[in-house]
C-alpha positions as CSV (number, residue, x, y, z in Angstrom):
1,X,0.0,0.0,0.0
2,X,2.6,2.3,0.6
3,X,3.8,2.3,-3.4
4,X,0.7,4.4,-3.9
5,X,1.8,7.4,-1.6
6,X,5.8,7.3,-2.5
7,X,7.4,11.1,-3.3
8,X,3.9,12.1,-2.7
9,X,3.6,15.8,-3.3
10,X,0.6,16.4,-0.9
11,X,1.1,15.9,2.5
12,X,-1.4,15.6,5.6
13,X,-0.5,17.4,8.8
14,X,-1.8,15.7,12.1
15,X,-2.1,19.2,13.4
16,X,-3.6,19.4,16.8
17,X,-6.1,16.7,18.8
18,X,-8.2,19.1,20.8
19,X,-12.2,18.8,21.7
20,X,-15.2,20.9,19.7
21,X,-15.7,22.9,22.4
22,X,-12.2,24.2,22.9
23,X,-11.4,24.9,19.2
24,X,-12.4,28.5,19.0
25,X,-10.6,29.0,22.1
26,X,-7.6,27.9,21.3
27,X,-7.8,29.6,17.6
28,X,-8.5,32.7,19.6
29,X,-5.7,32.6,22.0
30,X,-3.0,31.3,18.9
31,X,-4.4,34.6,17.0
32,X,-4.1,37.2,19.9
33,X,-0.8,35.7,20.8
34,X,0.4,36.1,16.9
35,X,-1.3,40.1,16.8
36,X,1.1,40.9,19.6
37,X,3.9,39.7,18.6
38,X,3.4,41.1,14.9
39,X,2.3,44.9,17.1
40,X,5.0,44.4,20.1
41,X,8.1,43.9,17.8
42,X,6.9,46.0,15.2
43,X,6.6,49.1,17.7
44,X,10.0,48.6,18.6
45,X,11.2,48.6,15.3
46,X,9.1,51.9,14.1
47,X,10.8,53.2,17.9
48,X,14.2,52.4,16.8
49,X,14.1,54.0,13.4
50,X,12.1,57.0,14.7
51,X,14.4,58.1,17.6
52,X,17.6,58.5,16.0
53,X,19.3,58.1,19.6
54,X,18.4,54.4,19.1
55,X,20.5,54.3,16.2
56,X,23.5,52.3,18.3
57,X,24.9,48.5,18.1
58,X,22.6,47.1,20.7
59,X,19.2,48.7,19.6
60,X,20.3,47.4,16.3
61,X,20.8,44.2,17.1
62,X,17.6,44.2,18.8
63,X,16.1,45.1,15.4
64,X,17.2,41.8,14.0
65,X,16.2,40.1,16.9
66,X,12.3,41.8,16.1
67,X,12.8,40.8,12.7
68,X,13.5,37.5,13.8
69,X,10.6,36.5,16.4
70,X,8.2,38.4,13.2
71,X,9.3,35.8,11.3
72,X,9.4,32.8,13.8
73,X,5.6,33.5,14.4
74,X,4.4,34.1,11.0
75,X,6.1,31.0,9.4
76,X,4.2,28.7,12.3
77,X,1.0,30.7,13.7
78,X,-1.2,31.6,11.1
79,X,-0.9,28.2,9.5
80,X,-1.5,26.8,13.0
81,X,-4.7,28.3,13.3
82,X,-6.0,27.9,10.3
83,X,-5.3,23.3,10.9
84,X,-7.0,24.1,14.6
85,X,-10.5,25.1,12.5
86,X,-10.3,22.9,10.2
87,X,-11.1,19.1,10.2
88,X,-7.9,16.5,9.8
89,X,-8.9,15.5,6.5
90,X,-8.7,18.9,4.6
91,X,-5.4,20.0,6.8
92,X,-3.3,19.3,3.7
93,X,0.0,20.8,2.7
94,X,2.2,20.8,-0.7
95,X,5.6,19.8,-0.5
96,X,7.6,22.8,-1.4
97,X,5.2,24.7,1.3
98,X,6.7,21.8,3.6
99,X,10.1,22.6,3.2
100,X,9.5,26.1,3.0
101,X,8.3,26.0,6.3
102,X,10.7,23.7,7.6
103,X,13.8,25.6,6.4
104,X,12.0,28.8,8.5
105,X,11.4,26.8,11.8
106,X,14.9,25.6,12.0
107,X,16.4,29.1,10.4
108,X,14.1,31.2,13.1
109,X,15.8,29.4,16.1
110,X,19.5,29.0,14.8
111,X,18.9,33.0,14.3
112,X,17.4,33.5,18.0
113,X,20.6,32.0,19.6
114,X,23.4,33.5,16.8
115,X,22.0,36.8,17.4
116,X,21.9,36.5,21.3
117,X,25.4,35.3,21.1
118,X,26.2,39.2,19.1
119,X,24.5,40.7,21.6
120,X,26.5,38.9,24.4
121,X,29.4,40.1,22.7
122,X,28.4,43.5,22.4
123,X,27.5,44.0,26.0
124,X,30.7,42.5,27.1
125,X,32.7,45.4,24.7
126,X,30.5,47.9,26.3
127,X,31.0,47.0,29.8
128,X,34.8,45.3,29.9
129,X,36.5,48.0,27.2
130,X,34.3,51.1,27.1
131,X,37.3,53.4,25.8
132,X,36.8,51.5,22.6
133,X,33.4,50.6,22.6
134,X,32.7,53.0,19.6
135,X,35.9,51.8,17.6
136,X,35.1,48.4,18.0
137,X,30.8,48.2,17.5
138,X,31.1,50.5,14.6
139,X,28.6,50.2,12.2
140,X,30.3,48.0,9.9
141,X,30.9,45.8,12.4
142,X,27.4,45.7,13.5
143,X,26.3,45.2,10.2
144,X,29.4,42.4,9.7
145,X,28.1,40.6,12.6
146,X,24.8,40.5,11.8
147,X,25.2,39.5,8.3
148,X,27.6,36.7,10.3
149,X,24.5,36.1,12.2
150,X,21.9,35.3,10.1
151,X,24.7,34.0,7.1
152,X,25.9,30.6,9.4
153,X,22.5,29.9,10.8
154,X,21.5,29.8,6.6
155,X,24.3,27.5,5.8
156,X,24.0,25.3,8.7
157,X,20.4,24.8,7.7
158,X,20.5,24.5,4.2
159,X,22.9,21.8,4.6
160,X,20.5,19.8,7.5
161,X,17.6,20.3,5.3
162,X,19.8,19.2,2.1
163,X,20.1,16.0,3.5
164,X,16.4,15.5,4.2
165,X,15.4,16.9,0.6
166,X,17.5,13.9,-1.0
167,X,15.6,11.0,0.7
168,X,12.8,9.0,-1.0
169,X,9.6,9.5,0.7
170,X,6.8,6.4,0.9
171,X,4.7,8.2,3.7
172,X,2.5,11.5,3.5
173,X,1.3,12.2,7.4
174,X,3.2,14.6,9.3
175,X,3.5,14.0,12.7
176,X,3.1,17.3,14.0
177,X,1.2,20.4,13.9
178,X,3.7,22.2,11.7
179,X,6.5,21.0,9.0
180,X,9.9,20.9,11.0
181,X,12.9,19.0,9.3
182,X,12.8,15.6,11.8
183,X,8.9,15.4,11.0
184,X,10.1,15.8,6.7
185,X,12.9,12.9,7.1
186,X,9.9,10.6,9.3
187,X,8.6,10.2,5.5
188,X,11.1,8.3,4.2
189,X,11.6,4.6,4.2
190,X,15.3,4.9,3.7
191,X,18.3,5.0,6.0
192,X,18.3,8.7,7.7
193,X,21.2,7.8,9.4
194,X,23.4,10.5,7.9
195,X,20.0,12.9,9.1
196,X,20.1,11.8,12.5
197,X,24.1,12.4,12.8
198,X,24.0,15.8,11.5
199,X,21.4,17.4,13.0
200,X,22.5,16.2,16.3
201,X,26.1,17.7,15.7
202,X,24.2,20.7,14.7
203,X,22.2,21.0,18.0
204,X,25.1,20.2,20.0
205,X,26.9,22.5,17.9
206,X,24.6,25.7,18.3
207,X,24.0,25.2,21.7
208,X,27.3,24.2,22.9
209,X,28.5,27.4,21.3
210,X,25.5,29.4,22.5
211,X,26.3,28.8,26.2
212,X,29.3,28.6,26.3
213,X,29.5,32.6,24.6
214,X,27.3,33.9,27.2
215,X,28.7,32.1,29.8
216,X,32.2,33.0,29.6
217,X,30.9,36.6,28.5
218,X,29.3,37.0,31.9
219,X,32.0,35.1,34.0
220,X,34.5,38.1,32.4
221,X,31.7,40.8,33.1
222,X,31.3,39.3,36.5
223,X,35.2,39.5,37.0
224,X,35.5,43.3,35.9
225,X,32.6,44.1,38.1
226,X,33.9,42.7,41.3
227,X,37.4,44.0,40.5
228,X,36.2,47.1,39.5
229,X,34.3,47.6,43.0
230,X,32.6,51.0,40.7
231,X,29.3,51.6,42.1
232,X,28.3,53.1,38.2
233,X,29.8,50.1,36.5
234,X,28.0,47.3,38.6
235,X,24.8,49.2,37.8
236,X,25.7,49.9,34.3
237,X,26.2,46.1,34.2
238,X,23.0,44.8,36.1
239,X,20.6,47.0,34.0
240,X,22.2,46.0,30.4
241,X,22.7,42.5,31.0
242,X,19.9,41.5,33.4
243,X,17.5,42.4,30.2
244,X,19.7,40.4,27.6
245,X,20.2,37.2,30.5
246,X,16.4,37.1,30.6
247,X,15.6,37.4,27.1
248,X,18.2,34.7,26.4
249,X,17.0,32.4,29.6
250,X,13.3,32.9,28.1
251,X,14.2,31.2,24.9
252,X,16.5,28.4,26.3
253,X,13.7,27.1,28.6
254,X,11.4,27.0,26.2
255,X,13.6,25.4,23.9
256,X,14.7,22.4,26.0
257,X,11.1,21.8,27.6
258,X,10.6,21.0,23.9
259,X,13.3,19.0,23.3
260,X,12.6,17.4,26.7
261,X,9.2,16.4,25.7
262,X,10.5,14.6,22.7
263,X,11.2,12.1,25.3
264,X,7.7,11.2,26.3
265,X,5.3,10.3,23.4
266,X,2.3,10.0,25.2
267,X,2.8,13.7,25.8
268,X,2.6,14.8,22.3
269,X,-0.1,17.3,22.6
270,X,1.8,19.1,25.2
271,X,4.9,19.0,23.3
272,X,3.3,20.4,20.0
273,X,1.8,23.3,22.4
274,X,5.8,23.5,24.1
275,X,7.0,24.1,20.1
276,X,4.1,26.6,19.8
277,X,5.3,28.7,23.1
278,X,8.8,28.1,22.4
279,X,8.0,31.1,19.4
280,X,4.7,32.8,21.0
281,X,6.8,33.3,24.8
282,X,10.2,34.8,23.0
283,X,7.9,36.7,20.6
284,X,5.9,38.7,23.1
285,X,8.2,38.5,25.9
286,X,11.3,39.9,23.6
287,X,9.9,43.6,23.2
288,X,8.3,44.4,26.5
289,X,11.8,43.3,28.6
290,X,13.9,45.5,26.4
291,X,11.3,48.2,26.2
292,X,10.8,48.3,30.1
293,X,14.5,48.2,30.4
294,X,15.3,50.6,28.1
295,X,15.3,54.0,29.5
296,X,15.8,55.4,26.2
297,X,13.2,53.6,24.7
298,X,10.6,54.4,27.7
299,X,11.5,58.2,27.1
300,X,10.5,58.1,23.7
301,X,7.4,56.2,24.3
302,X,6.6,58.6,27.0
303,X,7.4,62.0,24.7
304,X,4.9,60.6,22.1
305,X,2.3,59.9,24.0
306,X,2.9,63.2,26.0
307,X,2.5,65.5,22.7
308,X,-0.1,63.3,21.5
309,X,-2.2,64.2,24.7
310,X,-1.3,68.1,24.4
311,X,-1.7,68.3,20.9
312,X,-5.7,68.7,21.4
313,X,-5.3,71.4,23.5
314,X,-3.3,73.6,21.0
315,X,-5.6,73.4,18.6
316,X,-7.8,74.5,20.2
């Protein structure tokens, strides 16, 4: 039976199992969750561009971390909702669109965690060498590191998704709610031995890498802090890197509670709502911690909505 579905070009995505009466619910909570992240990390971008004091090497950065979480929701969320109203037999998907997707999900979180690791970098100049802060984070380096950024999390995926694009496929179901690259090699009947190898490398890889950047980065902070003993520095430190510590904490947790549910297949409904989270939480979570933090950003906030409340009255 299988000879009829092989390199089938229409694929069927479980999507989620979830009762009548909690469909609109959950389609609700999925959209409102995908508005704010599309309004959040927009607003910080128009903020950013506005206020020309932005224009530095961390509020840039943070632009390409909006950018980012923009595009780890759109590529997962609306598609998401439209399965959750819909019956299992019409969620259907092409191919292409498969690997389309796919390519995104893995691209959106090598990007989360090569852009953190920047940013890491860029606090540590700021805090450990301030002299040279502006001779270092230039703009051409900003825009060298974020081209490095985004550049090796492309490569690194085309390659794992290379390797799953060459296999022979005999199955059409995908066992998920969304197309990811281990639910595109579950199709084939062949060997995905190569598959399994690399992407673990590459997850070892990343992470390993990730970590270990912000680790030693704060270790070295910590260390110029304490030897330091400068009241202004210390607090200088707290304030910049508390905000990039949480933002980066935010996305690991949700990352590995994922990974961690992999573990228990009879959990599988929780683990596709961990792999929804793991984009929603960063998403929404991202703008509001830098823009509480951000006394620059607060102050323009606050100017706009201060001559937007004044303007009436000198009209009239």
């Amino acid at each position: 039976m299988e000879n009829y579905t092989y390199n089938s070009f229409i694929l069927q995505v479980e999507g989620f199992k979830i009762r009548k009466d909690l469909t609109y619910p959950t389609a609700a909570f999925f959209l409102v969750s995908y508005v704010i992240i599309m309004v959040f990390n927009m607003g910080i971008l128009v903020v950013i561009v506005l206020d020309s004091n932005l224009h530095q090497p961390m509020y840039l950065l943070l632009c390409s971390l909006s950018v980012s979480d923009m595009i780890g929701g759109t590529h997962i969320l609306p598609r998401v909702i439209a399965d959750v109203l819909r019956p299992p037999s019409e969620r259907l998907i092409g191919y292409y669109e498969c690997v389309v997707q796919a390519f995104t999900t893995q691209f959106y979180g090598a990007t989360s965690h090569t852009l953190l690791m920047i940013m890491a970098f860029d606090r540590y100049v700021a805090i450990c060498d301030p002299l040279h802060y502006a001779a270092v984070m230039n703009n051409r380096m900003v825009v060298k590191l974020t081209l490095l950024a985004w550049g090796v999390a492309f490569v690194l995926v085309s390659v794992l998704l290379g390797l799953t694009i060459r296999l022979n496929r005999c199955r059409t179901l995908i066992m998920n709610h969304y197309c990811d690259n281990a639910s595109l090699f579950k199709l084939s009947c062949e060997s995905v031995f190569i598959n399994n190898v690399y992407g673990l490398t590459f997850t070892v890889v990343l992470l390993t890498s990730s970590m270990g950047s912000i680790v030693l980065t704060y270790a070295k902070i910590a260390a110029v802090c304490l030897t330091a003993k400068n009241k202004s520095l210390n607090s200088k430190a707290v304030k910049t890197c508390s905000t990039h510590l949480v933002v980066y904490l935010v996305m690991l947790i949700s990352g590995f509670f994922v990974i961690i549910m992999h573990r228990f297949p009879h959990y599988a409904e929780y683990r596709k709502l961990a792999s929804v989270l793991f984009v929603i939480f960063p998403g929404c979570l991202n703008p509001i911690i830098y823009g509480v933090q951000s006394k620059e950003i607060r102050k323009f906030l606050f100017d706009m909505f201060r001559s937007t409340k004044c303007s009436p009255s000198y009209q009239k």
